[in-house]
Biopython code that builds the backbone (N, CA, C, O; Angstrom):
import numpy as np
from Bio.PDB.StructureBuilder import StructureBuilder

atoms = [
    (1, "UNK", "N", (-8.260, -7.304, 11.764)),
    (1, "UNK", "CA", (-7.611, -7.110, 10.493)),
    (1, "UNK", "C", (-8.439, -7.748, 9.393)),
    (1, "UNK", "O", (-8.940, -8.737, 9.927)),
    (2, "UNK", "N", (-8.895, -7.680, 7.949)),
    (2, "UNK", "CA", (-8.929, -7.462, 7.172)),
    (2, "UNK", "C", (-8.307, -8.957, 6.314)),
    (2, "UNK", "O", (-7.261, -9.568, 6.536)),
    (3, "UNK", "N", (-9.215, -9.196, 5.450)),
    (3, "UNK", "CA", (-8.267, -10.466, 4.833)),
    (3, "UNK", "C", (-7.679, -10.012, 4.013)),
    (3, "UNK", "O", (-7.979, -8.957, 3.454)),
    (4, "UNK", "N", (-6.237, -11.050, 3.636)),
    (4, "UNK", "CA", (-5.219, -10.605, 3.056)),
    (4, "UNK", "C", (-5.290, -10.534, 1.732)),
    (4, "UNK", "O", (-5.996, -11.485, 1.396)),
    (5, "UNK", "N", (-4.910, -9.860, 0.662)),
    (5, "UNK", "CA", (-5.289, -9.962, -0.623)),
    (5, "UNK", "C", (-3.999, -10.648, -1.129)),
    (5, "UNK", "O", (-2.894, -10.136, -0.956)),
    (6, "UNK", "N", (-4.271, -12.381, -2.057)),
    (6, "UNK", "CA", (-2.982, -12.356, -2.386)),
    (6, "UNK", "C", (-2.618, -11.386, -3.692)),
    (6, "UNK", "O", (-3.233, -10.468, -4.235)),
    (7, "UNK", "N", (-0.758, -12.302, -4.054)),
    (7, "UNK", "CA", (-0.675, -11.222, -5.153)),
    (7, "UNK", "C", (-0.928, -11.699, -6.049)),
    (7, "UNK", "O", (-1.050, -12.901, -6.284)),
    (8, "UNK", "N", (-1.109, -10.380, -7.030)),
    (8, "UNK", "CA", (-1.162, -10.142, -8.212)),
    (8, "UNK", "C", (-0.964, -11.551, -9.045)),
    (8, "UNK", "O", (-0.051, -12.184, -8.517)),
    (9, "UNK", "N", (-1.489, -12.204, -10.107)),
    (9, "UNK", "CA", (-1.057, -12.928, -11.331)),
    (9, "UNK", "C", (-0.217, -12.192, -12.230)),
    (9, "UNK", "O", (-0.739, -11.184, -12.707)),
    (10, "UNK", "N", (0.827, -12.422, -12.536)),
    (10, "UNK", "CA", (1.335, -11.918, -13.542)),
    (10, "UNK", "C", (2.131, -12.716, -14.674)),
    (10, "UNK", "O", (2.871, -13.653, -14.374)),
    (11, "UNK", "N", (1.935, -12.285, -16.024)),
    (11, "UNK", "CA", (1.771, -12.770, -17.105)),
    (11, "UNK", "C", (3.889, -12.574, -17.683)),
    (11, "UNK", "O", (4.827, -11.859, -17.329)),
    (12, "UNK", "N", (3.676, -13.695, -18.692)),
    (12, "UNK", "CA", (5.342, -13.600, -18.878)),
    (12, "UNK", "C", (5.269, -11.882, -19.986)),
    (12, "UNK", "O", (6.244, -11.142, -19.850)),
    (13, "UNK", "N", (4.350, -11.504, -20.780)),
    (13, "UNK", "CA", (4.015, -10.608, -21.283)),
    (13, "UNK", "C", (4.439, -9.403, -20.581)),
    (13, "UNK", "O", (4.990, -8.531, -21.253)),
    (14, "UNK", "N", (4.238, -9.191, -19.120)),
    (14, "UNK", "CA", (4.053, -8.269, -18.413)),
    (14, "UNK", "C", (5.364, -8.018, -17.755)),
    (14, "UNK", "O", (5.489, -6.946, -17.162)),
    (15, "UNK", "N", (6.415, -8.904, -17.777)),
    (15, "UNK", "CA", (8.123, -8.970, -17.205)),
    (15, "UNK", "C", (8.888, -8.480, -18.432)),
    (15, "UNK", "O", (8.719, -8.974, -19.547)),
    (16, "UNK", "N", (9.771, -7.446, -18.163)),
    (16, "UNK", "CA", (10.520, -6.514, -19.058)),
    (16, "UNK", "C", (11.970, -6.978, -18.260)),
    (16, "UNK", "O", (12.015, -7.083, -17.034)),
    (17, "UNK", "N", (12.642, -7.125, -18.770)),
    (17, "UNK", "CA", (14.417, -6.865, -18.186)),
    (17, "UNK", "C", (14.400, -5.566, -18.012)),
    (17, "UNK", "O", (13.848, -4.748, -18.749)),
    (18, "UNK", "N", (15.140, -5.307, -16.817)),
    (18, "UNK", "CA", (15.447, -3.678, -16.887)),
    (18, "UNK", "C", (15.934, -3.108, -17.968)),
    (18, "UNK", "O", (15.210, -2.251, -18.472)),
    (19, "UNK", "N", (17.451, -3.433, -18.732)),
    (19, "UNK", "CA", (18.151, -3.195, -19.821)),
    (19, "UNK", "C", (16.721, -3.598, -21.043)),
    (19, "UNK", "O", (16.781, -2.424, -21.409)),
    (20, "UNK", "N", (15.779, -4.082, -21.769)),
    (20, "UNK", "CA", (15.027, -3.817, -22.322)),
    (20, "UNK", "C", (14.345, -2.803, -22.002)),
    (20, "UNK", "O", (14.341, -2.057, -22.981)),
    (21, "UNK", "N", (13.524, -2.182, -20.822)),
    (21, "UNK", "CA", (13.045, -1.223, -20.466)),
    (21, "UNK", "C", (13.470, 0.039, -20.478)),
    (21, "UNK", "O", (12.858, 1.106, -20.426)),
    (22, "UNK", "N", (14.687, -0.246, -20.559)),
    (22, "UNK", "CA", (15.199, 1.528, -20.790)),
    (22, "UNK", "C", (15.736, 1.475, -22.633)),
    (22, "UNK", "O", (16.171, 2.564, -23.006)),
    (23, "UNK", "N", (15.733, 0.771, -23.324)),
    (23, "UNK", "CA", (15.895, 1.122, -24.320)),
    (23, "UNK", "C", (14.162, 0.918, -24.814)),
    (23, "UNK", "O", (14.078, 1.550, -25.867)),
    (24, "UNK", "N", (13.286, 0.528, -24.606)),
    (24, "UNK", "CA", (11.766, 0.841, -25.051)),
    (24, "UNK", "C", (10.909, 0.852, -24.268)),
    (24, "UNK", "O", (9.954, 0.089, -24.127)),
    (25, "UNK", "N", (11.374, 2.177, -23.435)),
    (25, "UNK", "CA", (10.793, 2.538, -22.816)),
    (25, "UNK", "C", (9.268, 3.275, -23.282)),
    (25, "UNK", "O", (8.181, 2.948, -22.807)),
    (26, "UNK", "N", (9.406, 3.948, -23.940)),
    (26, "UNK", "CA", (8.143, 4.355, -25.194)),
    (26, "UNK", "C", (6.798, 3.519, -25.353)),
    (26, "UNK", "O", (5.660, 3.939, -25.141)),
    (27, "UNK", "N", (7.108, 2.457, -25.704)),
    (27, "UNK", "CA", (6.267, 1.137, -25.528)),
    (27, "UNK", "C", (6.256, 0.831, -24.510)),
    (27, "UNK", "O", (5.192, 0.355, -24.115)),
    (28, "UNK", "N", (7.202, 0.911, -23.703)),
    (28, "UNK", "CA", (6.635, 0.190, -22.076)),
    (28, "UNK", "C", (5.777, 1.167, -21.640)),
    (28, "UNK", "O", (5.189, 0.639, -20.697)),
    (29, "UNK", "N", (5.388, 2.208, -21.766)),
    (29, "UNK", "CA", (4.585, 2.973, -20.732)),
    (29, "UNK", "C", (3.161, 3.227, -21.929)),
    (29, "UNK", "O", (2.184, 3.829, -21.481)),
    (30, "UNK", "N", (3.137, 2.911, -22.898)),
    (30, "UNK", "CA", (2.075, 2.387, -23.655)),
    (30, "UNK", "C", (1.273, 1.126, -23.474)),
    (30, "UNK", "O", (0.070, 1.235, -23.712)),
    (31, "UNK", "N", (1.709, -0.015, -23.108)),
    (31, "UNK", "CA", (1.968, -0.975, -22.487)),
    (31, "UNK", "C", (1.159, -1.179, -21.196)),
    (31, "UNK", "O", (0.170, -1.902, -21.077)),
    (32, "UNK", "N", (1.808, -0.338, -20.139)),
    (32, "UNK", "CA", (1.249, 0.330, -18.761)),
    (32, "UNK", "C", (0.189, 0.997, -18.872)),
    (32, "UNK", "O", (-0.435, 1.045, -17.812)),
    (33, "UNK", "N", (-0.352, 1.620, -19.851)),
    (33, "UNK", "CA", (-1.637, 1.807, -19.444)),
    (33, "UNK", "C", (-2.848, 1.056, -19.354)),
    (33, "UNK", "O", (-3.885, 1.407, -18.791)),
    (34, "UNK", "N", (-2.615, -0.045, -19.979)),
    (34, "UNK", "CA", (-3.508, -1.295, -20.190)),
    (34, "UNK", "C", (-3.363, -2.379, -18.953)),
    (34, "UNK", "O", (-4.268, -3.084, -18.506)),
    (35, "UNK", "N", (-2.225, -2.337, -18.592)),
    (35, "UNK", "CA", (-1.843, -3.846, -17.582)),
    (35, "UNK", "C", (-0.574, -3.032, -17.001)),
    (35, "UNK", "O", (0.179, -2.316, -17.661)),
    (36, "UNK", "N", (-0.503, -3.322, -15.531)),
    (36, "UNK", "CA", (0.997, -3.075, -15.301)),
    (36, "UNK", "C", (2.200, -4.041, -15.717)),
    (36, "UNK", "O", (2.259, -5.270, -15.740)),
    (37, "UNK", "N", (3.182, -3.011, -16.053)),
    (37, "UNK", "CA", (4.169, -4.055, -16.587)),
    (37, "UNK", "C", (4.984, -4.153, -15.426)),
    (37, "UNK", "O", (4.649, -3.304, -14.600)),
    (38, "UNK", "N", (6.535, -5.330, -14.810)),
    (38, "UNK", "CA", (6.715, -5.309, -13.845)),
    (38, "UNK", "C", (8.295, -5.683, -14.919)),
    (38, "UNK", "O", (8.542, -6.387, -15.898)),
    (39, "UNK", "N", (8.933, -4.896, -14.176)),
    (39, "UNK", "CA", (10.939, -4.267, -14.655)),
    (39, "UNK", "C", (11.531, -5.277, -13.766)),
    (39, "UNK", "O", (11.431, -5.129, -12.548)),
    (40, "UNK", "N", (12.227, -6.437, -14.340)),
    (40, "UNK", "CA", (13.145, -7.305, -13.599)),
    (40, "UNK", "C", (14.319, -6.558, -13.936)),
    (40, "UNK", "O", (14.793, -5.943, -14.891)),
    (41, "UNK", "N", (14.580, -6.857, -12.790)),
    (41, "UNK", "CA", (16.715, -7.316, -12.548)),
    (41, "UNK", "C", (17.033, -8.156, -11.887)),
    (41, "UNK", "O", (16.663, -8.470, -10.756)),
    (42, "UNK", "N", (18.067, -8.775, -12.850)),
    (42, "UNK", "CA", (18.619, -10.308, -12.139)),
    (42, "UNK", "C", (17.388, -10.996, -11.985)),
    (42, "UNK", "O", (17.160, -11.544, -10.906)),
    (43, "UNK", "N", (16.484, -11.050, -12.994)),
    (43, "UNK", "CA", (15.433, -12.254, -12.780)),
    (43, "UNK", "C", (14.430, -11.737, -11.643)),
    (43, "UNK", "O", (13.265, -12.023, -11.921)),
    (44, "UNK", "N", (14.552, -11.190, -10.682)),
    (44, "UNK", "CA", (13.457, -10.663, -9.877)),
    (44, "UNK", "C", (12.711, -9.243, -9.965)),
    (44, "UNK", "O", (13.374, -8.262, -10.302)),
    (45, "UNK", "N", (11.603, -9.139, -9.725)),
    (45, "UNK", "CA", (10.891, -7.845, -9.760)),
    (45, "UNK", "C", (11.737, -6.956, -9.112)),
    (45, "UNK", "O", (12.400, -7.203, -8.105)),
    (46, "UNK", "N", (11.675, -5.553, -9.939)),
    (46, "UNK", "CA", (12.301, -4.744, -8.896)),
    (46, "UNK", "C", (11.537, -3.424, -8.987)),
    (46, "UNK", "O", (11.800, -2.494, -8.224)),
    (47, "UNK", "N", (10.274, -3.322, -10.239)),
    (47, "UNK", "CA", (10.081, -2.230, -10.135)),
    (47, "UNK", "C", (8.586, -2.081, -11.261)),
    (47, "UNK", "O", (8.752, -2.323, -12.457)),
    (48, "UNK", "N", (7.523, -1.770, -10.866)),
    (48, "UNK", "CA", (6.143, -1.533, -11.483)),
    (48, "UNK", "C", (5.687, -0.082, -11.957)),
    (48, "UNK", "O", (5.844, 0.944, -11.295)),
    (49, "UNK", "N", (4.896, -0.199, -13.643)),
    (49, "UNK", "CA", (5.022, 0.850, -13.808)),
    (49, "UNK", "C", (3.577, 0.437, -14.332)),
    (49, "UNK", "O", (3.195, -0.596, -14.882)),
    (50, "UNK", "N", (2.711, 1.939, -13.868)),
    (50, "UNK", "CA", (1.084, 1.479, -13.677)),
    (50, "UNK", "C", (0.811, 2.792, -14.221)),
    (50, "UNK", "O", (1.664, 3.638, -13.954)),
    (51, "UNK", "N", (-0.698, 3.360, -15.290)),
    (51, "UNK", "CA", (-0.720, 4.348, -15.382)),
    (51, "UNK", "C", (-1.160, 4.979, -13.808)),
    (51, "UNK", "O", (-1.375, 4.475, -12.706)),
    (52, "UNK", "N", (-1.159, 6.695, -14.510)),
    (52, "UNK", "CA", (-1.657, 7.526, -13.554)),
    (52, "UNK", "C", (-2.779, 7.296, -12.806)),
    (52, "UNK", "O", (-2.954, 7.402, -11.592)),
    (53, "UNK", "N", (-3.625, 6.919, -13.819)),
    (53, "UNK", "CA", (-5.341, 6.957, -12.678)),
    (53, "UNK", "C", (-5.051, 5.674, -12.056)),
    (53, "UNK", "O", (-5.627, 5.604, -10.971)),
    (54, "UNK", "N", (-4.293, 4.507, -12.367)),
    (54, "UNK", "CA", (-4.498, 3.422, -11.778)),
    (54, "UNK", "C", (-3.846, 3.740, -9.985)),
    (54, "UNK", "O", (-4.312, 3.431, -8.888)),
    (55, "UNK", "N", (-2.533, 4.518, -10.411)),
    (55, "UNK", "CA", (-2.108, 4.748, -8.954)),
    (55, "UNK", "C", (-2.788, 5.941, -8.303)),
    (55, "UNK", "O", (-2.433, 6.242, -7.164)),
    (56, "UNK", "N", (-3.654, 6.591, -8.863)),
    (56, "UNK", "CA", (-4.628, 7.456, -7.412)),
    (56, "UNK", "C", (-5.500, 6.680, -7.539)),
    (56, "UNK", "O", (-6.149, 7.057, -6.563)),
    (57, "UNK", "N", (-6.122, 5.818, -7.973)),
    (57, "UNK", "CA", (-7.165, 4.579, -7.211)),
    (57, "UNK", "C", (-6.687, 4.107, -5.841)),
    (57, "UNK", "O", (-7.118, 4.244, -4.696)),
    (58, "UNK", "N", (-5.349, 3.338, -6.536)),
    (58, "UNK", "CA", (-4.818, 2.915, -5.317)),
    (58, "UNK", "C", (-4.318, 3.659, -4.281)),
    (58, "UNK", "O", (-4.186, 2.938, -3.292)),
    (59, "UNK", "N", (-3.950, 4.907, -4.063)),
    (59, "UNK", "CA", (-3.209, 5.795, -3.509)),
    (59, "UNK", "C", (-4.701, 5.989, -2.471)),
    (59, "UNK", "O", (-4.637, 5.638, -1.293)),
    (60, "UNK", "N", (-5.729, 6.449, -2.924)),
    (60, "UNK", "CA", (-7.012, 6.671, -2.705)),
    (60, "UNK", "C", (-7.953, 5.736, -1.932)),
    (60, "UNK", "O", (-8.780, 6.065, -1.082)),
    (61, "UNK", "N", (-7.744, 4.839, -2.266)),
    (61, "UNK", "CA", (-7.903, 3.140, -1.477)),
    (61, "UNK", "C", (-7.380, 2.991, -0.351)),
    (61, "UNK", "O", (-8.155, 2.831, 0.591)),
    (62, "UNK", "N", (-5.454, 2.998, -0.005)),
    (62, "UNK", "CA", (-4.588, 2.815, 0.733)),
    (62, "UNK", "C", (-5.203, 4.026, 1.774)),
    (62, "UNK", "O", (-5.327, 3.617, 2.929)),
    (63, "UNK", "N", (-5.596, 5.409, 1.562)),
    (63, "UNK", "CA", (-6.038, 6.344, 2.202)),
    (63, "UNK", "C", (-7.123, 6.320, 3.134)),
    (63, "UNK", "O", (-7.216, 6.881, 4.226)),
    (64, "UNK", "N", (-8.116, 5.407, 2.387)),
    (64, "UNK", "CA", (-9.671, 5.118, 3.300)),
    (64, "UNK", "C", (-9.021, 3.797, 4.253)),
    (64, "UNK", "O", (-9.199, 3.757, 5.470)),
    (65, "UNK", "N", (-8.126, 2.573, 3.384)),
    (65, "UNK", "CA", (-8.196, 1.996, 4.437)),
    (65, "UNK", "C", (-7.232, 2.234, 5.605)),
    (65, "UNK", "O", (-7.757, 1.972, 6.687)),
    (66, "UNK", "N", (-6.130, 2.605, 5.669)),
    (66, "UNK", "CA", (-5.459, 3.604, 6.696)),
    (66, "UNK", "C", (-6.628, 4.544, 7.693)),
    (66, "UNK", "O", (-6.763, 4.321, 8.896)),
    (67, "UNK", "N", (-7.106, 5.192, 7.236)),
    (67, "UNK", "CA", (-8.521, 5.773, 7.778)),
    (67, "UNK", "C", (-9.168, 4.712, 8.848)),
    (67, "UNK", "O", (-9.041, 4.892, 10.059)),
    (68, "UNK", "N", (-9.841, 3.640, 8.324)),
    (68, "UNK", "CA", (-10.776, 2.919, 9.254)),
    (68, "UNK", "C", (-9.977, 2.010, 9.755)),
    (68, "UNK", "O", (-10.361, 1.411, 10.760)),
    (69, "UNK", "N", (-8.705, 1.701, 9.183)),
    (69, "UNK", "CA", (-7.825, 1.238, 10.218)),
    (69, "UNK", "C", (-7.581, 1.855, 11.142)),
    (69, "UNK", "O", (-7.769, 1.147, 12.131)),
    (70, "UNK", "N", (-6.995, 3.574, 11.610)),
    (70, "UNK", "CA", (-7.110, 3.993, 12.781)),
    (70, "UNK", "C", (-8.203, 4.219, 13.840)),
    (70, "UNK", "O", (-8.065, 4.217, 15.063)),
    (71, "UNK", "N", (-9.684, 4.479, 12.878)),
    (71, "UNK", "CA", (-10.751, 4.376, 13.082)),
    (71, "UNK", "C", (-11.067, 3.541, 14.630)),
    (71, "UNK", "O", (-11.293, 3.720, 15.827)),
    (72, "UNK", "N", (-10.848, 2.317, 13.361)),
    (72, "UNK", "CA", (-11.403, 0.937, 14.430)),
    (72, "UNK", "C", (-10.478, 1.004, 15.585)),
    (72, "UNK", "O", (-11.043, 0.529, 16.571)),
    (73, "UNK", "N", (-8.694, 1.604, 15.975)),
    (73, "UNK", "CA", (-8.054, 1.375, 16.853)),
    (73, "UNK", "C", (-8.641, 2.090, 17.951)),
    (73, "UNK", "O", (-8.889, 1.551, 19.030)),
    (74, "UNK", "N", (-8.848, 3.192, 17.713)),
    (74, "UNK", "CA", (-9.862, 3.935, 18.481)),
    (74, "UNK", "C", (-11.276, 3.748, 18.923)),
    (74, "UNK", "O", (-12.033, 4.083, 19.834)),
    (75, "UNK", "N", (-11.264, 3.359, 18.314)),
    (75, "UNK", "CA", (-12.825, 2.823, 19.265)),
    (75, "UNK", "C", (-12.350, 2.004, 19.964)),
    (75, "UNK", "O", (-12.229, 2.383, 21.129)),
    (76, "UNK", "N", (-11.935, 0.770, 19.707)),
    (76, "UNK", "CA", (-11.193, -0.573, 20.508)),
    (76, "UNK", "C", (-10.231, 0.159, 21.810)),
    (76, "UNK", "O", (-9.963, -0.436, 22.854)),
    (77, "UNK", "N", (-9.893, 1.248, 21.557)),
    (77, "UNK", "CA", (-9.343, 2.023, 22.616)),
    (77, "UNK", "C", (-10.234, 2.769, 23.749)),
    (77, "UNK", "O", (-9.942, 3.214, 24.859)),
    (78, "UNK", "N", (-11.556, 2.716, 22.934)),
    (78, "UNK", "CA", (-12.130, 3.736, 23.613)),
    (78, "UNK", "C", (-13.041, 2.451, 24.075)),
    (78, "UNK", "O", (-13.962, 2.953, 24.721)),
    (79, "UNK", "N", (-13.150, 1.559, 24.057)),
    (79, "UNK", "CA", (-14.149, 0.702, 24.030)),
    (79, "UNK", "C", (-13.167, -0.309, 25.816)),
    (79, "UNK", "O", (-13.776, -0.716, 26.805)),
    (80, "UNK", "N", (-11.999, -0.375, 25.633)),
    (80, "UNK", "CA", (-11.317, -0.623, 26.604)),
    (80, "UNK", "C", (-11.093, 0.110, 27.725)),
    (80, "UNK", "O", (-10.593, -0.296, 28.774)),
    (81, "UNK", "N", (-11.589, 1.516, 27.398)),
    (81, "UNK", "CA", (-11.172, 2.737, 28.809)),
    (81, "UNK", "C", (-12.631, 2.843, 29.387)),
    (81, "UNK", "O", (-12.835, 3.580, 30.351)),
    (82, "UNK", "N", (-13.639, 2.126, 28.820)),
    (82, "UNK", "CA", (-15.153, 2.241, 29.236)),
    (82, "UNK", "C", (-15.048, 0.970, 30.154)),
    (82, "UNK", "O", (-15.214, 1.060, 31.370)),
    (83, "UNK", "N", (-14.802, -0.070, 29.605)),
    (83, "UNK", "CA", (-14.925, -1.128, 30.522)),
    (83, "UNK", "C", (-14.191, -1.208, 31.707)),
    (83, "UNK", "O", (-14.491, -1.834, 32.723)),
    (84, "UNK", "N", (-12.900, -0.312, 31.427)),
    (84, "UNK", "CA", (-11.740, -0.348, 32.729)),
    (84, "UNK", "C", (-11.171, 1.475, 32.673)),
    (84, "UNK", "O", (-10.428, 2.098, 31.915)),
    (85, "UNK", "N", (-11.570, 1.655, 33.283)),
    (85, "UNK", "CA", (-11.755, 2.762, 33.211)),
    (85, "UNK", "C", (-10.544, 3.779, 34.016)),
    (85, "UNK", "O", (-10.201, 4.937, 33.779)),
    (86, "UNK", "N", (-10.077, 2.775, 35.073)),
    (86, "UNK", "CA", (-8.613, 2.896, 35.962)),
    (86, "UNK", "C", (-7.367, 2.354, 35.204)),
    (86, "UNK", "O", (-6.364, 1.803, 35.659)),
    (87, "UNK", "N", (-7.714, 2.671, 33.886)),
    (87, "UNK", "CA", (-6.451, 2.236, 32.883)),
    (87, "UNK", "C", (-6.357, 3.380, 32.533)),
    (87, "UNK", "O", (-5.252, 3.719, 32.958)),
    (88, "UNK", "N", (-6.866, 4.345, 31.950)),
    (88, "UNK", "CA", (-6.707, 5.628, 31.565)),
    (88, "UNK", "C", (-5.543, 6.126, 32.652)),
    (88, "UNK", "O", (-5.291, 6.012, 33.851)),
    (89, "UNK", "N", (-4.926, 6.833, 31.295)),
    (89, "UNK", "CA", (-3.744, 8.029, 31.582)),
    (89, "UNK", "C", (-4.063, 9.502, 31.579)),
    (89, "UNK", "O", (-5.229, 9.776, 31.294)),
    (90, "UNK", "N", (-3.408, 10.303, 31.791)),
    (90, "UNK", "CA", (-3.487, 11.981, 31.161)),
    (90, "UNK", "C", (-3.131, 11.560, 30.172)),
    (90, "UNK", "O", (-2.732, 10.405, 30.029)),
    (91, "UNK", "N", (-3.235, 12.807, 28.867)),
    (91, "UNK", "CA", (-3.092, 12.783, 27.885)),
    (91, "UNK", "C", (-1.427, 13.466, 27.881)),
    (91, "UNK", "O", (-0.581, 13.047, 27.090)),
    (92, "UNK", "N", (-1.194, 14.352, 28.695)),
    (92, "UNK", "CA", (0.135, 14.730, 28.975)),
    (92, "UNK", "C", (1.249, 13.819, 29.020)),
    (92, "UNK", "O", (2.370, 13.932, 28.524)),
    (93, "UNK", "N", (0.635, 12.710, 29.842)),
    (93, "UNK", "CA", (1.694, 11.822, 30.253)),
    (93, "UNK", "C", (2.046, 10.532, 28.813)),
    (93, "UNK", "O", (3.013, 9.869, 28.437)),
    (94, "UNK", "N", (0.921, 10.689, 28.486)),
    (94, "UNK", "CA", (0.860, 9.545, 26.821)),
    (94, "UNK", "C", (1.946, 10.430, 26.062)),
    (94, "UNK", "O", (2.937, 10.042, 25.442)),
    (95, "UNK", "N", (1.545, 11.565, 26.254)),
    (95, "UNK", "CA", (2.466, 12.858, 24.648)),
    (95, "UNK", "C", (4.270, 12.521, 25.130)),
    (95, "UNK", "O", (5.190, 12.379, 24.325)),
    (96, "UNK", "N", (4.386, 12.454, 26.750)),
    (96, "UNK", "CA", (5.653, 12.606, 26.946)),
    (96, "UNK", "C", (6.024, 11.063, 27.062)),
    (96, "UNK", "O", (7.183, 11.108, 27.473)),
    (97, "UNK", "N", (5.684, 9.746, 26.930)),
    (97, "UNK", "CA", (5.858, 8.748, 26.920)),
    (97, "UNK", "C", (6.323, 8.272, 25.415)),
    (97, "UNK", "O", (7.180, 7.389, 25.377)),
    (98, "UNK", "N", (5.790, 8.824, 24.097)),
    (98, "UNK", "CA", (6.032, 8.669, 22.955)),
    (98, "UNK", "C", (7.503, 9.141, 22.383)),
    (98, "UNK", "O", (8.048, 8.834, 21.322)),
    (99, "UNK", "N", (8.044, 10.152, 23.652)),
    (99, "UNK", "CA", (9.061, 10.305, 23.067)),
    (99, "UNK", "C", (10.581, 9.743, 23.083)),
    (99, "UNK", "O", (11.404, 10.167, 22.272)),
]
sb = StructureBuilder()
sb.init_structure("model")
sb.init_model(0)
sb.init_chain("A")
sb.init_seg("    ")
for serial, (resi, resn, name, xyz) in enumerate(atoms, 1):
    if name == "N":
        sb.init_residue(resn, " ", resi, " ")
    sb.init_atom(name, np.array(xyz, "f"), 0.0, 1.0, " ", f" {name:<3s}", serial, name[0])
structure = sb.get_structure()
């Protein structure tokens, strides 16, 4: 695994009350294109609003690393049926085991 990224810093600038957010809302997503802003209720985060390109970066990111995350399971899989090789299943019997 991958080191963990902590979170985010976020600025008192950047915390909206929900009930502020829906009455300026206009400005909040003006706002969002520069920095994400983050929508409390009851004092805790409940909800981030990021422009468009920022979330297919990330959407796009989450995609590759999902990717070489299965990647690597597979090899490590395949890398375990080489060394022991009387561990291997049919593939039949894996499909009907999943269910």
């Amino acid at each position: 695994m991958g080191a963990v990224m902590e979170k985010p810093s976020i600025t008192n600038d950047q915390l909206i009350k929900s009930s502020e957010a829906s009455k300026h809302f206009g400005s909040l997503r003006k706002k969002a294109k520069t920095t994400p802003m983050f929508i409390t209720e009851n004092g805790s985060i409940d909800s981030v609003l990021i422009n468009y390109e920022y979330y297919e970066r990330m959407y796009q990111r989450l995609a590759e690393l999902e990717a070489m995350e299965e990647e690597n399971i597979l090899l490590q899989r395949i890398d375990e049926l080489e060394k022991n090789p009387e561990s291997a299943i049919p593939w039949r019997d894996a499909r009907r085991s999943n269910k």
